[in-house]
C-alpha positions in Angstrom: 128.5 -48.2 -114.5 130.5 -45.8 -112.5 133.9 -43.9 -113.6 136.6 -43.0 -111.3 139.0 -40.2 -112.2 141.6 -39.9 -109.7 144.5 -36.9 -109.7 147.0 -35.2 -107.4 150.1 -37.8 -107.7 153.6 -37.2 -108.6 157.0 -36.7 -107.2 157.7 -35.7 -104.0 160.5 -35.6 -101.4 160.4 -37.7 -98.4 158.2 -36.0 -95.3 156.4 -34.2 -98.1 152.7 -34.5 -98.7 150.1 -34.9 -101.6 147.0 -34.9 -101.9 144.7 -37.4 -104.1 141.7 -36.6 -105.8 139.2 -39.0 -107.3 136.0 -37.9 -108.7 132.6 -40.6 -109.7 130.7 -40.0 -112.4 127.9 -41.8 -114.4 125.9 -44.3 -112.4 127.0 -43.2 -108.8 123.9 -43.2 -107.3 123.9 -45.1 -104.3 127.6 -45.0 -103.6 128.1 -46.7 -100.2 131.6 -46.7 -99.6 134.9 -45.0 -101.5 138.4 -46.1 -101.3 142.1 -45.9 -101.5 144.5 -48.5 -102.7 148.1 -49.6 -103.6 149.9 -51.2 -105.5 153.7 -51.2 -105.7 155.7 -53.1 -108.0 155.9 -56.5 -107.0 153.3 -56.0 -104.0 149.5 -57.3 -104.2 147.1 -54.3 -104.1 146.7 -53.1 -100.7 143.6 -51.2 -98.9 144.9 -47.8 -97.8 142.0 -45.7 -97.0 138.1 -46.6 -97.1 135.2 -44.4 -95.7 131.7 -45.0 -96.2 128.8 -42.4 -97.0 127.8 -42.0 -93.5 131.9 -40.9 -92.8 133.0 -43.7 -91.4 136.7 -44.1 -92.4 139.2 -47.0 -92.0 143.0 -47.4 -92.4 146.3 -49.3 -92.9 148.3 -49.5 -89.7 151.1 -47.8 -91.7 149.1 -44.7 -92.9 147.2 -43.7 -90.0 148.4 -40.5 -88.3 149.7 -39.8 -91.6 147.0 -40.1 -94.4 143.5 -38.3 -94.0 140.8 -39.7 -96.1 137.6 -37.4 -96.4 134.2 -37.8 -98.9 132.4 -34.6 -100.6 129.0 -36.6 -101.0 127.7 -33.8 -103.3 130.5 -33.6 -105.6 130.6 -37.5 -105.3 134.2 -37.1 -104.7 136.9 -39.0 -102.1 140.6 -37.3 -101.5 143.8 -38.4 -99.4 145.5 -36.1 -97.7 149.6 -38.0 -97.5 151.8 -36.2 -95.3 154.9 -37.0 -93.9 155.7 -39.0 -97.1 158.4 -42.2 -97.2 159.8 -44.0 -99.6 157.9 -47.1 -98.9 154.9 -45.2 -99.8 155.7 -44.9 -103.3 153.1 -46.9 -105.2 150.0 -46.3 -108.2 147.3 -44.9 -105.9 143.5 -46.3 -107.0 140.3 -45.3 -106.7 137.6 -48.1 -105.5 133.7 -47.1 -105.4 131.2 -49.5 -103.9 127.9 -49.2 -105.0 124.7 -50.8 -104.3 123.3 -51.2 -107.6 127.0 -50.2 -109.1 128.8 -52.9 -107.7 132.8 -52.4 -107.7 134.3 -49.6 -109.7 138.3 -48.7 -110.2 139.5 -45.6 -111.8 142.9 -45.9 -113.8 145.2 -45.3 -110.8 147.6 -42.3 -110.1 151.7 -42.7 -109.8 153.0 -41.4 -106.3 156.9 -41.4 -106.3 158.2 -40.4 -102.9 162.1 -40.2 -103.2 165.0 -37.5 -102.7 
């Protein structure tokens, strides 16, 4: 089994930025592909981010040009880099690893408040 630690949300004004941090640890061996999601309140859980273990990333039209996902394979880590913050991306931020002999992992999720 696989455990996802994620860190890095909070408060932040709009057209600020954060940046997410979630780290695997126990079974992640064989990790093929790590991802963001969201869920606000009301909302279904959405894909933000994904990239795979070859680098390979994907994204929600409303992110892209503003969220950068990136992969440290060694640490076994994935971040999000959110700038140009709104409003409409306030939301808990999870962590989703995919793993071959894993399956699907979640970590606890991370609050990300964007408001002035």
């Amino acid at each position: 089994q696989v455990q996802l630690v994620e860190s890095g949300g909070g408060l932040v004004q709009p057209g600020g930025s954060l940046r997410l941090s979630c780290a695997a640890s126990g079974s992640s061996f064989g990790i093929i592909e790590m991802a963001w999601y969201r869920q606000a309140p009301g909302s279904q859980r959405e894909l933000v981010a994904a990239i795979t273990s070859g680098g390979s990333t994907r994204y929600t039209d409303s992110v892209k040009g503003r969220f950068t996902i990136s992969r440290d394979n060694a640490k076994i880590s994935v971040y999000l880099q959110m700038n140009n913050l709104k409003p409409d991306d306030t939301a808990v931020y999870y962590c989703k690893a995919t793993g071959i002999s894993s399956g699907t992992s979640w970590g606890q999720g991370t609050q990300v408040t964007v408001s002035s």
